[in-house]
N, C-alpha and C positions, 0 to 999 in steps of 0.2 A: 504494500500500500504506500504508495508516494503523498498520499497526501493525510497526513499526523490527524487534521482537526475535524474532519468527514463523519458524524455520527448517524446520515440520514436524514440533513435537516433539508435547507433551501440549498436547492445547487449555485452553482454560480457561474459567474456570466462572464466570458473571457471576450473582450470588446475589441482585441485587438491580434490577431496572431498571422501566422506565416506558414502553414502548413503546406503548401505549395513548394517550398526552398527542398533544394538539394539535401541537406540532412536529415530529410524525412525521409526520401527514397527508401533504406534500408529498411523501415518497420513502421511505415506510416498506418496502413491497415489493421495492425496488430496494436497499435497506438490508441488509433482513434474510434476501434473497434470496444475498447475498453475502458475511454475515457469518462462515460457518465458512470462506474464503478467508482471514481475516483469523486465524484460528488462534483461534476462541471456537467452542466445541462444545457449552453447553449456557446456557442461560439460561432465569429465573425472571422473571414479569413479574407482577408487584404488584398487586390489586387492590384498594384501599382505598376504595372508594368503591359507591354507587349504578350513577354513569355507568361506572366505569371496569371492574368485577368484569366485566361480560358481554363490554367487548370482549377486556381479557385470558383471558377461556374462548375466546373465538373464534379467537384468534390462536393458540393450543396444536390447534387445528383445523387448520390450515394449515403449520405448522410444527412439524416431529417432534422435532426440541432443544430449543422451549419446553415451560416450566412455566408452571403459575401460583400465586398464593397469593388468598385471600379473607379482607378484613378492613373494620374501618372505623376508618380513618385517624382522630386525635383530634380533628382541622380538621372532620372528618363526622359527629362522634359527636352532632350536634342532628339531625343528616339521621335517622339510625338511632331516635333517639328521639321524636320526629316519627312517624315509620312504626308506631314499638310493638316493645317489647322479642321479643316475640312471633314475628311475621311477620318482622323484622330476623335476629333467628336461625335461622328456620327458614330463609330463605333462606341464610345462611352454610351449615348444613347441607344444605345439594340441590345446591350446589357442592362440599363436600366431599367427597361422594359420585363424583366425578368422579375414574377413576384417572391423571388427569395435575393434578391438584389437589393442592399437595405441603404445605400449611403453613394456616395464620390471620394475617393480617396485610395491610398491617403497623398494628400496633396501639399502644397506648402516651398516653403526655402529649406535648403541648406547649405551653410557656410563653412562646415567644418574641411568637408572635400574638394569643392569647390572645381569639381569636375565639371559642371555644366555653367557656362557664363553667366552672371546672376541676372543679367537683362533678361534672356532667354527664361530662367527661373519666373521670373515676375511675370513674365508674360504669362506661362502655362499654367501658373496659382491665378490668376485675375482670371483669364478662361473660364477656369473650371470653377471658379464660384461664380460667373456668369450664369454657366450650365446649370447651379444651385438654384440662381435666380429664377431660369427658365424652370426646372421640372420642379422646383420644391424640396428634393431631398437634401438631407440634411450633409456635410463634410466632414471629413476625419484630417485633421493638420499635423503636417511633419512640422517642426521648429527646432533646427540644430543651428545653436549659436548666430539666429537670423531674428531675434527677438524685434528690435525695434521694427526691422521691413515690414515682418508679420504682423504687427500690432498695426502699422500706418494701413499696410491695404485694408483688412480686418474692419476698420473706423470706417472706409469708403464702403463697406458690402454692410450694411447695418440690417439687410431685410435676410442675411445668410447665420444659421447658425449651426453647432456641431459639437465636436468633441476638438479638446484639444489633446492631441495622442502623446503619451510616455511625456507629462507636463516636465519641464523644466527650469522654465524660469519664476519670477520672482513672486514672494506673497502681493504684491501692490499689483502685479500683471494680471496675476489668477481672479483676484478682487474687481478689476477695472470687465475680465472676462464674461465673468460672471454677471454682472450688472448687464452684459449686452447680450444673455441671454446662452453663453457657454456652457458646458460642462468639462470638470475637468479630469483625466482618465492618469491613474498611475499606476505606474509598471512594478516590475521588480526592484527598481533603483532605489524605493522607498524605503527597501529593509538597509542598504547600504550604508556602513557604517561613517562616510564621507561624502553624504546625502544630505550635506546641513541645511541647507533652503525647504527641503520636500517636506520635513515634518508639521513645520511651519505652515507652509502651504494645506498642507491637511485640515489643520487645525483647523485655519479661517472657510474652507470650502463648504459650502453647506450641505446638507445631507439630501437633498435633494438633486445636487447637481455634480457628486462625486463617484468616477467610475474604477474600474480596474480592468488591468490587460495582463496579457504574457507579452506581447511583441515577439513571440519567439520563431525561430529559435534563438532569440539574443536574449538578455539582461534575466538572466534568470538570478531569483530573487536568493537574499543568504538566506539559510549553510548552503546552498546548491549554484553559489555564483562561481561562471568561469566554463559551468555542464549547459549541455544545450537543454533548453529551457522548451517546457511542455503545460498545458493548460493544465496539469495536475499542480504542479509546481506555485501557478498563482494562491494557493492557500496560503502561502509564506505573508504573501503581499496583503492580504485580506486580515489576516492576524495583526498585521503591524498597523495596520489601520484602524482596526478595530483597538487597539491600544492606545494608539494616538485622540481617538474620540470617544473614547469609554463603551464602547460599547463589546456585545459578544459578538463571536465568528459566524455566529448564524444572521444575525441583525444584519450583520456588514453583507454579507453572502446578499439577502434578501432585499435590503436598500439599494445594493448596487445593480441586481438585476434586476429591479422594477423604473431605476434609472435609465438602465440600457437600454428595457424594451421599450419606454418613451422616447428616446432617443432618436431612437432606430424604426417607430411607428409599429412596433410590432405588438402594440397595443390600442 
């Protein structure tokens, strides 16, 4: 049993993951074959990419608890533009179109790699919360060391709203977030013991608008950071949350998924 605090109660809602990625290849089916065992009852799996959008459709084929979302990651926004704004969007839209298709994302800046020119960046984030505009559904936001970009466009899209995925930045950012009608989703980072903003962060979030994710398979949460990180694993994340807001593991479990499933209209 992977996951310590599981007695039966409210599953929980992993908002964010990658099941799609190469590290699954080896034991993906035997994975996810057994993952509501584990006490995870619903999961959203990411498409940001070319490669990745069709096998996340395909995996919500086979499995009745996945979602998926459609977007192009900031790392792909040359890919997308390349192809022509055009054909790149209508394809986001013919997945949209799918009623187990819950979001656009995950979409956004990032500055850490700075693989794709940050114009071009801005470009494909304003896009595709245009696309928000247009159908309604809701975003899921990349923010790696792009804070202030993110925040400036974010102020111009006032009628877009979403998650902001594996949060990072500041209690004042999260606060200003919120107010404009965000929610804020945290990963496994939370347990880390050089996390010093996130708990913080927790604190002020209100209970109505805070989520949880794996991101995996990265940031799995401690004692398991460093292992590729699996929706069982989020119980780490949920506990420390639950700590951080007094509450118990089922509470936290059951707040977050009725968060998620608003979020994501699956209610």
């Amino acid at each position: 049993m992977k996951n310590p605090f599981f007695e039966g109660g409210y599953p929980l809602f992993d908002t964010h993951a990658h099941y799609d990625d190469a590290r699954f290849d080896a034991d993906r089916d035997e994975l996810l074959s057994s993952i509501e065992k584990e006490g995870v009852g619903f999961i959203v799996d990411v498409g940001c990419s070319f490669n990745s959008i069709p096998k996340a459709f395909e995996l919500t084929r086979k499995y009745g608890f996945m979602y998926f979302s459609v977007g192009f990651h900031p790392n792909d926004a040359a890919s997308a533009e390349d192809y022509g704004e055009k054909r790149s969007l209508d394809m986001l839209r013919s997945y949209l179109a799918d009623p187990k298709c819950v979001a656009i994302g995950e979409i956004g800046l990032d500055y850490h790699w700075d693989d794709v020119p940050r114009e071009i960046q801005k470009r494909w984030f304003e896009l595709q919360l245009q696309l928000s505009l247009e159908t309604g559904y809701p975003v899921i936001i990349h923010d790696r060391e792009a804070h202030g970009d993110v925040m400036d466009i974010l102020r111009r899209y006032k009628g877009v709203t979403g998650i902001l995925h594996s949060f990072s930045g500041s209690p004042e950012m999260a606060d200003e977030l919120i107010k404009m009608g965000w929610y804020i989703s945290f990963s496994g980072v939370l347990t880390f013991k050089n996390a010093a903003k996130l708990p913080e962060v927790a604190v002020r979030v209100p209970l109505d608008r805070m989520l949880i994710e794996t991101d995996c398979p990265y940031l799995a949460p401690h004692p398991k950071r460093g292992e590729r990180n699996d929706s069982s694993l989020m119980a780490y994340t949920a506990m420390r949350l639950a700590e951080i807001k007094g509450l118990s593991y089922d509470e936290v479990c059951r707040i977050t998924a009725e968060n998620a499933k608003r979020v994501y209209r699956l209610i």
